[in-house]
C-alpha angles and dihedrals in degrees: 000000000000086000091050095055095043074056101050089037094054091046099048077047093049104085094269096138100002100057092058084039088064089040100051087046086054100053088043096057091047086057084054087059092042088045095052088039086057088045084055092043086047091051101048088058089065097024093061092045093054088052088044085062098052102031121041090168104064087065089133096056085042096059089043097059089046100052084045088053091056097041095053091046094049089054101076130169124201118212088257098057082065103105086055108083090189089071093038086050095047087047090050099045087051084053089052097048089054095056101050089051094053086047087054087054107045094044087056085050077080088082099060123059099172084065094038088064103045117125099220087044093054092048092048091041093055093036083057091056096050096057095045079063090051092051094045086060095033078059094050093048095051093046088049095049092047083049089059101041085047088051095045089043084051110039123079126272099024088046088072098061088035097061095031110032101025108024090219129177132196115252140222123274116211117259128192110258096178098120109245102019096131088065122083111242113258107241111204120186105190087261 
């Protein structure tokens, strides 16, 4: 009696239901990134016409972002392309390219303060910024919940259900790929 409970004890502790729990909280999370990434794509749409409208000039900014735009929506990962950081690295360069080309548009928006002071731009503008916030803590909840699941498909007893029952792998955390993003920007003030 006493065997068959240590046995039925050590299995219950051995990943069974918590293992595809982690990694359920993992993929979900990643749907959240995917989801906030979709809300920017959404935005530029509206956010490059309105510029179109006010800036003619800046044609060569506009069709980069644009081409950025499409880019970063045609590389797609499903949650199960998550334990191949090729594809999460693809995913996340597309991302990166995006944003420096929507830095690059809305720092030639100086230029205009006709547009500046747009009202739709300013809403889209602020609604921009607040989804680049989303994303950042969409981000941070996925890579939370893949250092959990690693550390559940790692760490003894669970490691035993995750490699035999379930086969599981650890997956990729998102990392920055804008180039330079570990320096501090250099703030010049004319002085």
């Amino acid at each position: 009696m006493l065997s068959t409970l240590f046995a039925v004890g050590t299995l219950t502790a051995c990943g069974i239901n918590s293992v595809p729990t982690a990694e359920e909280e993992a993929k979900a999370k990643w749907a959240d990134v995917q989801a906030q990434y979709q809300r920017r794509s959404n935005l530029i749409g509206n956010l490059v016409a309105t510029v179109k409208g006010a800036a003619k000039q800046e044609q060569d900014t506009l069709v980069r972002v644009t081409e950025a735009r499409a880019k970063a929506t045609s590389v797609q990962v499903s949650a199960d392309d998550l334990s191949d950081p090729a594809k999460v690295a693809q995913f996340q360069q597309a991302q990166a390219a995006l944003s420096q080309g929507l830095g690059r548009l809305l720092a030639s928006v100086e230029a205009y303060p006709e547009l500046k002071s747009n009202q739709n731009f300013l809403e889209l503008q602020s609604q921009l910024e607040g989804t680049e916030n989303r994303i950042a803590v969409s981000i941070r909840d996925y890579n939370e919940a893949v250092r959990a699941y690693n550390t559940r498909i790692r760490t003894f007893p669970d490691a035993i259900g995750a490699k035999i029952i379930h086969g599981a792998k650890a997956m990729t955390p998102y990392q920055a790929t804008t180039p330079g993003a570990e320096e501090a920007p250099k703030v010049d003030f004319g002085t």
